[in-house]
C-alpha positions in Angstrom: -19.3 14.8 -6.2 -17.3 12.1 -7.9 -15.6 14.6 -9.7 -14.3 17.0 -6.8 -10.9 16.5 -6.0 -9.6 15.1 -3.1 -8.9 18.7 -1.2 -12.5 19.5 -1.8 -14.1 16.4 -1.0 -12.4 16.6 2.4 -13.7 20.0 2.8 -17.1 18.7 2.7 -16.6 16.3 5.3 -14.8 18.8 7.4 -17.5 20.9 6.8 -20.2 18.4 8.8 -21.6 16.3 5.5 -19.5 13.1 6.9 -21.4 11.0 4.0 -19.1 12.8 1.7 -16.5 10.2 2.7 -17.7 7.6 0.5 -16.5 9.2 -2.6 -12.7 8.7 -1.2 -13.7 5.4 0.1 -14.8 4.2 -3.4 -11.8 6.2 -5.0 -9.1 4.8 -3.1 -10.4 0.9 -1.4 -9.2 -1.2 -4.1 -6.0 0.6 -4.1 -4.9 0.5 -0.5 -6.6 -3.1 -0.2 -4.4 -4.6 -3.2 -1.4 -2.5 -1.4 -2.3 -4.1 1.8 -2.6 -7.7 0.1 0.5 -7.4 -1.4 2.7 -6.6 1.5 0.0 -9.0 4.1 1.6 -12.0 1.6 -1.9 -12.4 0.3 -4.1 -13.0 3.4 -6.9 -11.9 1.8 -8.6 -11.1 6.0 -5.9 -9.4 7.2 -5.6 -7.6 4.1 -9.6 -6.8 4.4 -8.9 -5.8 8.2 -6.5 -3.3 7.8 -7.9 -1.2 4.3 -11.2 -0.9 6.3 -9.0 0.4 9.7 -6.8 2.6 7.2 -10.4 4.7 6.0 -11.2 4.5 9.2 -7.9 6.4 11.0 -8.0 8.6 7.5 -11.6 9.9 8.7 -10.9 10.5 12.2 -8.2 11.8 11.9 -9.0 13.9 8.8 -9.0 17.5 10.6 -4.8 16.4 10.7 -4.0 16.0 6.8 -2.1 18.7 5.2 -4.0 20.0 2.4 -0.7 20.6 0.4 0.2 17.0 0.6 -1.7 14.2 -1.6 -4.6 12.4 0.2 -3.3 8.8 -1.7 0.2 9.5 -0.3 -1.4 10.1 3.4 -3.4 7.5 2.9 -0.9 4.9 1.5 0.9 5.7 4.8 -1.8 5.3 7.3 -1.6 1.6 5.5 2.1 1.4 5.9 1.6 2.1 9.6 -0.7 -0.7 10.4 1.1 -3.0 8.3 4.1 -2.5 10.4 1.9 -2.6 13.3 0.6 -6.2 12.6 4.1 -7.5 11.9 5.8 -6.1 15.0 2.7 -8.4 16.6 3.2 -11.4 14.8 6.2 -13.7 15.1 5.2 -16.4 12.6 4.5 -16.5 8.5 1.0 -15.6 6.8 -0.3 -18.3 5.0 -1.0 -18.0 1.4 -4.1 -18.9 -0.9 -2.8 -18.6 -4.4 -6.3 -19.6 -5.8 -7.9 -16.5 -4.5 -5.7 -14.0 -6.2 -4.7 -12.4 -9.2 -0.7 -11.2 -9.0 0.3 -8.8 -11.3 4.1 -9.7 -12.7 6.6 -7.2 -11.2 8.9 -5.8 -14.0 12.3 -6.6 -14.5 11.7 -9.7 -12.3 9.9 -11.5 -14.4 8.4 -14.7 -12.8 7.2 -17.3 -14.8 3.9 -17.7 -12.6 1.2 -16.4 -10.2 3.8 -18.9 -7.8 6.7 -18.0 -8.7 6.0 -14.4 -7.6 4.0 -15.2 -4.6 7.4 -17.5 -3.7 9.9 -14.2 -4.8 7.5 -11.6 -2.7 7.2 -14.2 0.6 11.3 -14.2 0.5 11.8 -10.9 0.8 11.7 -8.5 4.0 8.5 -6.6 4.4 10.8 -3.2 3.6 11.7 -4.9 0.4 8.7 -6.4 -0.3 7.0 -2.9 0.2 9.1 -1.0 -2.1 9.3 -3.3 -4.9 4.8 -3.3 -4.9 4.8 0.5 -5.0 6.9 0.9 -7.2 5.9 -1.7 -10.0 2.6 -2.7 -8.5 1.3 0.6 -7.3 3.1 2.3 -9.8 3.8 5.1 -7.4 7.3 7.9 -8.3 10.4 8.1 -6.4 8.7 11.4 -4.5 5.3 9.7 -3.3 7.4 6.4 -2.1 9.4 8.6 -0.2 6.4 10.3 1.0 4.6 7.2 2.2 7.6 5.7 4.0 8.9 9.1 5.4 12.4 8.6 3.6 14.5 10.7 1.1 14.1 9.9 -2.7 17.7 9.3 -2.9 17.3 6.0 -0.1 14.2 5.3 -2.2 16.3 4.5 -5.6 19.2 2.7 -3.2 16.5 0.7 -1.3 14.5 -0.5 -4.9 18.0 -1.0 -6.2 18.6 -3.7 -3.5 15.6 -5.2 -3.5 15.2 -6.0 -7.1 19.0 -7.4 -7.1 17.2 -9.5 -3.9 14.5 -10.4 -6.0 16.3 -11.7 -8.8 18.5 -13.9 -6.8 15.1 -15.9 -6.5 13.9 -15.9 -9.9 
């Protein structure tokens, strides 16, 4: 089943074999938990927390995603949606274990260190923050960013514009 695509894998679980979800589970958790990490400033059980709610809202509400669309942009969105979620909840700053990750160095900012980054990433505004990891982390196009944050490629380029000239101020 592994090598089904997405649109037919979800037919199979539309189709009554629910068990079939574990194939986009496997495909996709590492992906929308890094994603989740990322924009979480690295709490690694909020970041667990909401990838496992993501799969969860995906499945139940899997009779609702359009079939012409792709699954890792609806998916990637679903994320985006909690993560907004649990900041309009919290007032206060998410502590950060730097010994527990592994940071991938954003292009074009360049930080010298695993810090460094963490330090640029925890400056920036979530919105920022956000488009700069799917971008350069997730390595997603201009048309699947706009996809995921429900915005027009054109305010995709001006938003990554900005926040890389953000980001550098801190490098």
């Amino acid at each position: 089943m592994n090598s089904q695509s997405d649109a037919q894998i979800i037919e199979v679980v539309l189709s009554g074999k629910s068990d079939a979800f574990e194939v986009m589970l496997d495909r996709y958790q590492n992906q929308i938990f890094a994603y989740v990490f990322r924009l979480l400033n690295f709490h690694r059980q909020d970041a667990e927390d909401l990838a496992s709610e993501t799969f969860c809202r995906a499945y139940v509400n899997l009779a609702s995603f359009n079939s012409t669309k792709k699954f890792s942009s609806w998916l990637y969105r679903i994320a985006h949606n909690l993560v907004i979620d649990e900041y309009s909840k919290r007032s206060h700053c998410i502590s950060v274990d730097l010994q527990e990750i592994d940071i991938p160095a954003i292009a074009e900012i360049s930080p010298s260190s695993k810090a460094d980054l963490q330090k640029i990433l925890a400056k920036l505004s979530l919105e920022d923050r956000e488009i700069l990891i799917l971008f350069y982390t997730e390595e997603k196009s201009i048309k699947e960013i706009a996809t995921i944050l429900k915005i027009l490629p054109g305010t995709v380029k001006v938003r990554l514009h900005r926040a890389k000239a953000k980001a550098k101020k801190f490098t």
